[in-house]
C-alpha positions in Angstrom: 63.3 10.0 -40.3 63.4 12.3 -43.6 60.9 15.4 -43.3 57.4 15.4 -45.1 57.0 18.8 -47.0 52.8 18.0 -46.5 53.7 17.8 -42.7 55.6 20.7 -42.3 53.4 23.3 -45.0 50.3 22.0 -42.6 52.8 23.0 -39.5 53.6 26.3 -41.0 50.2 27.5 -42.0 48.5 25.9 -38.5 50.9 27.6 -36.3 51.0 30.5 -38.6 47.0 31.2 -37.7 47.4 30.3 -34.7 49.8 33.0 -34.0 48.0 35.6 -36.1 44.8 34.9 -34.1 46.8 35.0 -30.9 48.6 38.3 -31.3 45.0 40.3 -32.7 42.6 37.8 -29.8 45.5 39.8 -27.0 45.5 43.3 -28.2 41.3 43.4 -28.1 41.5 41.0 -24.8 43.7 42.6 -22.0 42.4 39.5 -20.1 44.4 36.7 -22.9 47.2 38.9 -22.9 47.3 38.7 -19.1 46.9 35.1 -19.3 49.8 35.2 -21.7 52.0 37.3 -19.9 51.6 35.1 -16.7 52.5 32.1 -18.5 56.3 33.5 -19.0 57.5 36.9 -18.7 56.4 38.3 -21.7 53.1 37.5 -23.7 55.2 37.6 -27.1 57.6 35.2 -25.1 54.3 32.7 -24.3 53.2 33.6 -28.2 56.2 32.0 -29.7 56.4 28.9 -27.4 53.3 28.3 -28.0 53.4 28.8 -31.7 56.6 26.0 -31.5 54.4 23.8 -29.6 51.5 23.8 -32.2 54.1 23.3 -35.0 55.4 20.3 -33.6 52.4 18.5 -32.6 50.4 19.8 -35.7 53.7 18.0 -37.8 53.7 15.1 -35.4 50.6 14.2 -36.3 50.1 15.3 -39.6 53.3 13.2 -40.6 50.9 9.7 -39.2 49.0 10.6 -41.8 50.7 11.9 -44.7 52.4 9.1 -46.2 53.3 9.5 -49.9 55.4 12.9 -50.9 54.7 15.1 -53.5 56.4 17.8 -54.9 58.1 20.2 -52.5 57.9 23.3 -54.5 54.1 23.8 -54.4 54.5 23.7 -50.4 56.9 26.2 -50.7 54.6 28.5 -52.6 52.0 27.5 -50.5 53.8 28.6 -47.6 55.2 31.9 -49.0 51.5 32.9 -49.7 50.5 32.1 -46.5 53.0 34.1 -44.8 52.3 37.3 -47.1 48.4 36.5 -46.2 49.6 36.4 -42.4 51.6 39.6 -42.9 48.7 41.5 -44.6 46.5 40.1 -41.9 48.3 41.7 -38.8 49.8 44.8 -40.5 45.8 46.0 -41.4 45.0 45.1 -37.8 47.4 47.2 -36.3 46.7 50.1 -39.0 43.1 50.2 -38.1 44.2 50.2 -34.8 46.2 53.1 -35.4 43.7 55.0 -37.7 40.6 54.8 -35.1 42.7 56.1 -31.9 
């Protein structure tokens, strides 16, 4: 089976979000981040399988649909952006955190 840079940009970006949301939703919610912790040891332990799991069903699925390739470098942009968007994302979170204490 050769990769499908659609399917894995759509991967990258889901998961991405979905671990962004997940690590801001369990510092407001001490509730989700007990729910996370009770899943494994850790909630950043639960966070990261669970961020693997969405990848791979999010590219599983995606990859059904997406059946022509395009040009990988635009994905890889796309994904590069993404991540910096992701970073910026988290790291002003956690300094308005800071800020209002």
């Amino acid at each position: 089976m050769k990769p499908k840079p659609q399917s894995l940009a759509l991967s990258s970006v889901i998961s991405g979000l979905t671990l962004v949301f997940m690590t801001i939703y369990a510092e407001l919610s001490e509730t989700f981040k007990k729910f996370l912790t009770n899943l494994t040891t850790h909630h950043w332990i639960s966070k990261s399988i669970l961020t693997i799991l969405i990848f791979i069903i999010v590219y599983y699925l995606s990859s059904i649909f997406f059946k022509n390739s395009s040009p990988k470098s635009k994905y890889i942009y796309l994904i590069i952006i993404f991540a910096i968007i992701c970073y910026i994302l988290i790291f002003v979170f956690f300094l308005y955190e800071w800020l209002s204490k």
